[in-house]
C-alpha positions as CSV (number, residue, x, y, z in Angstrom):
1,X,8.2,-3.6,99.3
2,X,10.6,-0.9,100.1
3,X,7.9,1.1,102.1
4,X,7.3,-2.3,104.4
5,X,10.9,-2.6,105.3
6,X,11.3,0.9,105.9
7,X,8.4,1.1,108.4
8,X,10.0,-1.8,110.6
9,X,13.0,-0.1,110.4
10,X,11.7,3.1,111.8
11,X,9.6,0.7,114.6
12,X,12.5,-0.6,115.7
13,X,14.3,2.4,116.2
14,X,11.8,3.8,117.8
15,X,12.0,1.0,120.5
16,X,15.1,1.4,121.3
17,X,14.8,5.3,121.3
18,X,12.3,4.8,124.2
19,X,14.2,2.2,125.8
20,X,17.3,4.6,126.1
21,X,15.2,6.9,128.4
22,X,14.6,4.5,130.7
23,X,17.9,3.3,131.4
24,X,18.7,6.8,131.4
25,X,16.5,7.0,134.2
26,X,18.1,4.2,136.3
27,X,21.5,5.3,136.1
28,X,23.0,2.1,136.3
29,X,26.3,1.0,134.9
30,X,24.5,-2.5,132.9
31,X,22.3,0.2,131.4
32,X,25.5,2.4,130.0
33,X,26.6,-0.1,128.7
34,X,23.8,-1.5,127.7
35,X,22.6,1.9,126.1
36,X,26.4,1.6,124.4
37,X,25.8,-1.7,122.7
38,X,21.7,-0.2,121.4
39,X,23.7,3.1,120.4
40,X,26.1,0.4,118.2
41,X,23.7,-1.1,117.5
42,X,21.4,1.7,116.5
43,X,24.5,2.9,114.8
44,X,24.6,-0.4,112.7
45,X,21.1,-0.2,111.7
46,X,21.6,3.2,110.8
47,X,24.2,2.1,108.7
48,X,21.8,-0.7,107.2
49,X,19.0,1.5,106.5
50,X,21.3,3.9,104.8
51,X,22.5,0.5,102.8
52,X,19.2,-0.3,102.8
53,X,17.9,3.2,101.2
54,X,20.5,3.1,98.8
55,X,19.2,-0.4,98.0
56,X,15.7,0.7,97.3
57,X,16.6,3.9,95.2
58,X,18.6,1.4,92.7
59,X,15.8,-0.9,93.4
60,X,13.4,2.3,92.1
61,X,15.8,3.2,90.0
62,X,15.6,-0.7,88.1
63,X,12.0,-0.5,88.6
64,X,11.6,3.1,86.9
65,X,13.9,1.5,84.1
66,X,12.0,-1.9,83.8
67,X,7.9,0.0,83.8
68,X,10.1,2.2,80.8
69,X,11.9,-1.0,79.4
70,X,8.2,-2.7,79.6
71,X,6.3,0.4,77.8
72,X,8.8,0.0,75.0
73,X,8.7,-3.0,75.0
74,X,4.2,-2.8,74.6
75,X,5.2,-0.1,71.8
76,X,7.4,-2.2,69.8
77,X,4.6,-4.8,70.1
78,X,2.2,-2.9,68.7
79,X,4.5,-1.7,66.1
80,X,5.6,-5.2,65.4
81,X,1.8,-6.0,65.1
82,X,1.3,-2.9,62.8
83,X,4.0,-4.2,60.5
84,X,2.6,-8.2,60.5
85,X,-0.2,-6.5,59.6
86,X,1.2,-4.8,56.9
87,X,3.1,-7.6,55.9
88,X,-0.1,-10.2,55.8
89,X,-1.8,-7.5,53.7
90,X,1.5,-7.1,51.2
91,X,1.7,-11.5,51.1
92,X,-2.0,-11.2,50.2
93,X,-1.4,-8.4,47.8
94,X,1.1,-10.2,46.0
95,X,-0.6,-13.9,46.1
96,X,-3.4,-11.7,44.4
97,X,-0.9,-9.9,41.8
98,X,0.6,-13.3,41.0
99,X,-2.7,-14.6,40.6
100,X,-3.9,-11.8,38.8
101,X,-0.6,-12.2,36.4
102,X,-1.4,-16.1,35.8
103,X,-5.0,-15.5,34.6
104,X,-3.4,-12.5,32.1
105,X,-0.7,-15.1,31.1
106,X,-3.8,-17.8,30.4
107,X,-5.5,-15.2,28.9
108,X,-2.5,-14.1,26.4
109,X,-1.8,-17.3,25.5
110,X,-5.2,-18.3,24.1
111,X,-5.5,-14.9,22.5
112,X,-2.4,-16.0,21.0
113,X,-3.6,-19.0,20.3
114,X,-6.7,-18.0,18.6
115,X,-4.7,-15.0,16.3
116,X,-2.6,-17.8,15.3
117,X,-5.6,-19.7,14.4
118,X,-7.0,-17.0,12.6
119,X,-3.1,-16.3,10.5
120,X,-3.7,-19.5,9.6
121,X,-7.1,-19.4,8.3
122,X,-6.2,-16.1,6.8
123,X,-3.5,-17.6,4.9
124,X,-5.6,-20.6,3.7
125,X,-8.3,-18.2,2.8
126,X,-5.8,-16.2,0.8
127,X,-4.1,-19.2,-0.3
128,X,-7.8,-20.0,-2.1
129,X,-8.8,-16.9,-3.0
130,X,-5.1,-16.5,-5.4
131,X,-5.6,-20.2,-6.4
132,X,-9.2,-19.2,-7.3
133,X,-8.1,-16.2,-9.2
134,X,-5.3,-17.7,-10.8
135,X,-7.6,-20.6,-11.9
136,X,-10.2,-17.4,-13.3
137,X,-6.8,-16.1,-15.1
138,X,-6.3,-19.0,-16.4
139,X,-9.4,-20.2,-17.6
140,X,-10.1,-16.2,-19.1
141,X,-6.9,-16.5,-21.1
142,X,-8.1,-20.2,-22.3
143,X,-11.3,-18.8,-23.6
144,X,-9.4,-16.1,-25.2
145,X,-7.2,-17.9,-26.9
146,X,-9.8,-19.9,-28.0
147,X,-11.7,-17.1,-28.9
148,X,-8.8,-15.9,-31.3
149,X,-8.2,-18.9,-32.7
150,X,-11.4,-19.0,-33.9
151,X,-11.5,-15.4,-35.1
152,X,-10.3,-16.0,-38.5
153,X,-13.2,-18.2,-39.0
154,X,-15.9,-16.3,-37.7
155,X,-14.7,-13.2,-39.5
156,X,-15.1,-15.3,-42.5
157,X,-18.3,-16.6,-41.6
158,X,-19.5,-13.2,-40.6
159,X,-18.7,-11.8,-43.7
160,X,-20.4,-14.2,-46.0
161,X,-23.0,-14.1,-43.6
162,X,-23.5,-10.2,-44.6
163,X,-22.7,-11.0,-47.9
164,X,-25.3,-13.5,-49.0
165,X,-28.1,-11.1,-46.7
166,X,-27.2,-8.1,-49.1
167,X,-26.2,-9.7,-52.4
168,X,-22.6,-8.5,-52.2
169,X,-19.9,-10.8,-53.5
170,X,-17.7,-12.6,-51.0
171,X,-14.5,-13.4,-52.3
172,X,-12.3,-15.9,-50.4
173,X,-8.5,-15.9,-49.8
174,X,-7.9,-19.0,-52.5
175,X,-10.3,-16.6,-55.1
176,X,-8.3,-13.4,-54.5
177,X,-7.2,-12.8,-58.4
178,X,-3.4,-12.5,-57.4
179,X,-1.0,-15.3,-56.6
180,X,0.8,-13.7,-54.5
181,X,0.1,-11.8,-50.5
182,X,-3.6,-13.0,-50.2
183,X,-5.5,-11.7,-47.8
184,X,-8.0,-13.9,-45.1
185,X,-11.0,-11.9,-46.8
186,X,-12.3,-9.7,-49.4
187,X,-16.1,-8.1,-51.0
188,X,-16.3,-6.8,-54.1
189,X,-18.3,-3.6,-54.1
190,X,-18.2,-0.9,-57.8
191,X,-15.4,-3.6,-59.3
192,X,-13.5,-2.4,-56.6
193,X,-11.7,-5.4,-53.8
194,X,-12.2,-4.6,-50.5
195,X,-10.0,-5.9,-48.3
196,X,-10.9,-7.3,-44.5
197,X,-7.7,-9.0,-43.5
198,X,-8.2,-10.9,-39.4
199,X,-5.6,-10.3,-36.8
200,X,-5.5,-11.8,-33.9
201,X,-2.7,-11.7,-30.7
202,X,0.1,-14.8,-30.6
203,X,0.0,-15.6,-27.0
204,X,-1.7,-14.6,-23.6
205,X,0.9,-11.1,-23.6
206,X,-1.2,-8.0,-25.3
207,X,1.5,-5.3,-24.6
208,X,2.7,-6.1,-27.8
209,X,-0.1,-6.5,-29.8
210,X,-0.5,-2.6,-30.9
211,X,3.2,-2.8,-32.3
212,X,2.1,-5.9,-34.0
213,X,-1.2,-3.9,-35.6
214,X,0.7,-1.0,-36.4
215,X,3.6,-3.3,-38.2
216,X,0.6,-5.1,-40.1
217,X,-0.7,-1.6,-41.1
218,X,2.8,-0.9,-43.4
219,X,2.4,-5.1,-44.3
220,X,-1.2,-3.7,-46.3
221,X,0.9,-2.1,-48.9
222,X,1.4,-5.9,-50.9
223,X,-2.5,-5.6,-51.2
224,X,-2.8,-1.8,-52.2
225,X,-0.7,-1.7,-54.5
226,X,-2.9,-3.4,-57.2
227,X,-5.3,-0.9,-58.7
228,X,-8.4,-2.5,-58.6
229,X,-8.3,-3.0,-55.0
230,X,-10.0,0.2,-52.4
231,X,-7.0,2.1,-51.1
232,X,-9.2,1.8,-47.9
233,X,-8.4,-1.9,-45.8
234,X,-9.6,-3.2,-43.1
235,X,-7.8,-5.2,-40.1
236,X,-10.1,-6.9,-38.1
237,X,-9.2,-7.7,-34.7
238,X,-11.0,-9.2,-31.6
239,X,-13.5,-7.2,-29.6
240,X,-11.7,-8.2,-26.1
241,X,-8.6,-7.0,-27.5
242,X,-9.9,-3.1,-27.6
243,X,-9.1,-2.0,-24.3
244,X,-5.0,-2.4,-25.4
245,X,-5.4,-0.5,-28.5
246,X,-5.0,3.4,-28.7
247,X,-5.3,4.1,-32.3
248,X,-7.8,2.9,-35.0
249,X,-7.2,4.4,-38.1
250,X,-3.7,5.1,-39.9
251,X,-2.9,7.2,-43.0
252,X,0.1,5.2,-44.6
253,X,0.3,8.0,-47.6
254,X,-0.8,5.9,-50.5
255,X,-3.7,4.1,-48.3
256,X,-5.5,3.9,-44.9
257,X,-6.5,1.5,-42.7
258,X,-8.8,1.0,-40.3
259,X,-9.0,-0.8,-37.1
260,X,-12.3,-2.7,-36.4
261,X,-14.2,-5.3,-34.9
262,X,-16.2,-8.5,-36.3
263,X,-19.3,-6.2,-34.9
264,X,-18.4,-3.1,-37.0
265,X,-18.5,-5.0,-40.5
266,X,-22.0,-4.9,-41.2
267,X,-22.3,-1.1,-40.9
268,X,-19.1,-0.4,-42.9
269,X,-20.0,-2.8,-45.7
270,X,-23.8,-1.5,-45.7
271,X,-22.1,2.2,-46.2
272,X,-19.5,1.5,-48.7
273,X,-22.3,-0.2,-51.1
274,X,-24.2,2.9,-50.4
275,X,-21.7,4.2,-53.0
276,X,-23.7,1.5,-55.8
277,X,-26.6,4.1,-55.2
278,X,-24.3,6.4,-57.7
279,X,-24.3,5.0,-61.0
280,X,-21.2,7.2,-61.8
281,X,-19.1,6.9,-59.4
282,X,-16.1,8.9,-61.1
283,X,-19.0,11.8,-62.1
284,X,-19.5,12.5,-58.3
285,X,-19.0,16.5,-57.4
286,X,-16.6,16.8,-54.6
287,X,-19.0,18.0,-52.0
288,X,-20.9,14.5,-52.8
289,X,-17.6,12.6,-52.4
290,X,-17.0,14.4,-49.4
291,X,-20.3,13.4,-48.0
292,X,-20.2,10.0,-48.4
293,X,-17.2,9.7,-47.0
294,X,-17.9,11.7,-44.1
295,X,-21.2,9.0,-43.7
296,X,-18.5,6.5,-44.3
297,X,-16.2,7.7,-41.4
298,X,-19.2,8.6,-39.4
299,X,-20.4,5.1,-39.5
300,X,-17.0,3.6,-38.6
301,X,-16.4,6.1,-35.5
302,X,-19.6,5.4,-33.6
303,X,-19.5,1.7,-34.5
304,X,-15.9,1.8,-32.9
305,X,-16.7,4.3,-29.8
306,X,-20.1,2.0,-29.4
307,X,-17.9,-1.2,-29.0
308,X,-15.6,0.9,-27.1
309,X,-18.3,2.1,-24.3
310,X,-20.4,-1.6,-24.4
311,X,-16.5,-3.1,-23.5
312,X,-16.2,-0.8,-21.0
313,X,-19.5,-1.5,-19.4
314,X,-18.9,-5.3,-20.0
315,X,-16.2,-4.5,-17.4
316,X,-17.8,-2.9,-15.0
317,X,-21.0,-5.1,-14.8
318,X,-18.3,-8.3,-15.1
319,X,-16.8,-6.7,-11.9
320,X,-20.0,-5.8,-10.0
321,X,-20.9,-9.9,-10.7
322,X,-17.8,-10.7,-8.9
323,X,-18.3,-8.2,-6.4
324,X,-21.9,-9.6,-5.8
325,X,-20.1,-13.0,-4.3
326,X,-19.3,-11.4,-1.0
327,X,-22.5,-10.6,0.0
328,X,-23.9,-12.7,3.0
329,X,-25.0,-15.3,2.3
330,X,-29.1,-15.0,3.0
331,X,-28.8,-12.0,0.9
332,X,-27.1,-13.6,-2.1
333,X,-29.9,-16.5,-2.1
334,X,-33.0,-13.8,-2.4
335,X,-30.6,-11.6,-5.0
336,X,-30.2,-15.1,-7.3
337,X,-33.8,-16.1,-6.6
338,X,-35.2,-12.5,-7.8
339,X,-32.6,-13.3,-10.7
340,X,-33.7,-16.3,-11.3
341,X,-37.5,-14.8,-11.6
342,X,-36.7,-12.1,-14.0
343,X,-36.5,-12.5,-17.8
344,X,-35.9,-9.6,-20.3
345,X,-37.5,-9.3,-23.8
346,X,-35.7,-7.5,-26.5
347,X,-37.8,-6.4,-29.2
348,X,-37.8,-9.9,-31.8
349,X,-36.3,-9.0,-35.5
350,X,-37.7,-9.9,-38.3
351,X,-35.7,-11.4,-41.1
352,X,-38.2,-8.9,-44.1
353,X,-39.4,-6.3,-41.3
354,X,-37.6,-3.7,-41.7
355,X,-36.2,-1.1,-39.0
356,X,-37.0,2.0,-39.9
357,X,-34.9,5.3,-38.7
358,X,-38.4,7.3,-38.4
359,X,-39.5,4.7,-35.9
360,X,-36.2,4.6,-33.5
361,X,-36.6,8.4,-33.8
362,X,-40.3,8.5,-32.6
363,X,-39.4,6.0,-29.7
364,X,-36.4,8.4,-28.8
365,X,-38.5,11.2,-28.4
366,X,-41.1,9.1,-26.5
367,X,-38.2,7.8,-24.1
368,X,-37.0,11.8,-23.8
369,X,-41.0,12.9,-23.0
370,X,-41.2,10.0,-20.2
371,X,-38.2,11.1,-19.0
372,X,-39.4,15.0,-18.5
373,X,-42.8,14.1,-17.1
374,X,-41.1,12.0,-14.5
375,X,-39.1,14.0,-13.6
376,X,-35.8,12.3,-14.0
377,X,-32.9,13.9,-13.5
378,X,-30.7,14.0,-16.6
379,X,-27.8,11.6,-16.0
380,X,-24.3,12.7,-16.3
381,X,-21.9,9.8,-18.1
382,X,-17.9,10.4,-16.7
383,X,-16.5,7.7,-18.4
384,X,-12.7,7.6,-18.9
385,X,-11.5,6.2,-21.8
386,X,-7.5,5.4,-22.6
387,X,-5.4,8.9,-24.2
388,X,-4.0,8.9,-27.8
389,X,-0.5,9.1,-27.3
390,X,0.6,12.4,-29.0
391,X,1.4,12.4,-32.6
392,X,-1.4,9.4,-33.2
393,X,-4.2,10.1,-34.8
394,X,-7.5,10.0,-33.6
């Protein structure tokens, strides 16, 4: 625009340039003055193309400013587009964070849910179990009790039992020959009273049962005292009472006693009328009384320490039963099934066969042979049995 109007300018005063010299020419007055007014004239345009050059450089001036104005203004637009950008990709950030946050909330919550669930099956489940086990407690303790209650009869029973099968003479607690302190039980072996007096626990508690033996120990005196009676007695106690008591035999000074069960009374009885073998009792050597005492004692420690190990595995195989309940469930059905099938068959006894030690000797040695030609590694028992306490004696 400013190039146009400065090419008319320059036309125009080229028109009047070449106009000059021809009045110049004619030398007439109309012409000076004529030639005065263009030379004004000239003079004004001059003036306006100066104001009009001034014009265009703050016209270029603007426009330099505006082109500079509009490139910053195209750079903040692509910045500002950068930044929407940026912005549309942080909004869809976040709207996936926040969605992303919802389905871990959702997620929480039912796990929450289901462990809550679970506590409270847990707690039923434990809830059941206790009840179960109480109920077990309580129904073991029932069947003990009734098991002691009806000790002193079956000891009784037991022992005339024994008695009639080896012609031995039973003598019951309203026979004993004196009035006073009669015991639940007695034989009669070489004119001599034997005394088997039952014990049994009061109540469901067995921490105190040992003190209550060892007080009925000193209580044995009433009956020793009397000379015809074996300074050797006999306390008979439960078999599911062993596993509480630490000390089965007592040497009270003027007699002992000895701690057994209803199981052990065959094989002490059978050994003490081993002494009816001696027609002379009183005319036995020392070395002979030594002996069969020592049988005696011999008999009475293996019966105990047999009772002691069978309880111990009674245990064990009690607890590998209740073990066996967790199994699954398929498992348990074919373990009960093969159960079910099997049968064992212990050799039959004969009331007038009898067993002869040659015989369990031979089939020991058989057993021991087997074992040798099979190959089968010798088995190492670690069974752990309660400790004396010191000062008792074993």
């Amino acid at each position: 625009m400013e190039y146009v109007v400065l090419a008319v300018l320059l036309i125009g005063f080229g028109s009047l340039y070449f106009k000059k010299e021809d009045v110049t020419e004619d030398n007439s007055e109309e012409d000076k003055e004529r030639i005065s007014e263009l030379e004004q004239a000239h003079s004004a345009k001059d003036e306006i193309i100066k104001n009009l050059q001034n014009t265009a450089d703050v016209l270029n001036a603007k426009l330099s400013s505006f082109d500079q104005t509009k490139t910053e203004k195209t750079q903040i637009a692509e910045r500002l587009k950068l930044i929407e950008g940026e912005r549309n990709n942080l909004k869809n950030e976040n709207t996936k964070l926040n969605k992303e946050e919802e389905n871990r909330n959702e997620t929480l919550r039912k796990s929450v849910e289901s462990t809550n669930t679970l506590q409270n099956s847990l707690k039923t489940e434990i809830a059941r179990v206790n009840d179960e086990r109480v109920k077990e407690t309580e129904q073991k303790f029932e069947k003990m009790k009734l098991t002691w209650g009806e000790h002193e009869k079956e000891v009784e029973n037991h022992l005339r039992k024994i008695c009639n099968n080896h012609v031995i003479e039973y003598i019951g607690q309203e026979d004993f020959p004196y009035p006073r302190n009669k015991p639940d039980n007695s034989i009669e072996i070489m004119d001599q009273l034997i005394v088997f007096d039952a014990k049994s626990p009061a109540n469901d508690d067995l921490t105190n049962f040992p003190k209550y033996i060892k007080l009925q120990t000193e209580n044995l005196k009433k009956y020793a005292k009397h000379d015809n009676v074996k300074k050797d007695l006999f306390l008979v106690i439960p078999s599911n009472t062993l596993s509480v008591i630490n000390q089965f035999s007592y040497n009270i000074g003027d007699y002992n006693v000895y701690i057994i069960t209803k199981d052990a009374l065959e094989p002490i009885i059978l050994s003490l009328k081993k002494i009816e073998e001696y027609e002379f009792a009183d005319k036995l050597s020392p070395e002979e009384r030594d002996n069969v005492c020592r049988v005696i004692g011999k008999f009475a420690h293996t019966t105990k320490r047999r009772i002691q190990i069978d309880q111990f595995f009674a245990e064990e195989f009690l607890d590998t039963l209740q073990k066996a309940k967790h199994l699954p469930s398929d498992i348990l059905e074919s373990v009960i099934q093969f159960e079910n099938a099997e049968k064992l068959n212990p050799p039959m006894e004969k009331r007038k066969k009898q067993i002869l030690t040659k015989d369990l000797k031979e089939k020991s040695d058989q057993i021991k042979k087997e074992i040798e030609l099979r190959e089968i590694p010798e088995i190492q028992a670690k069974i752990t049995f309660k400790e004396k306490d010191e000062g008792e004696q074993k």
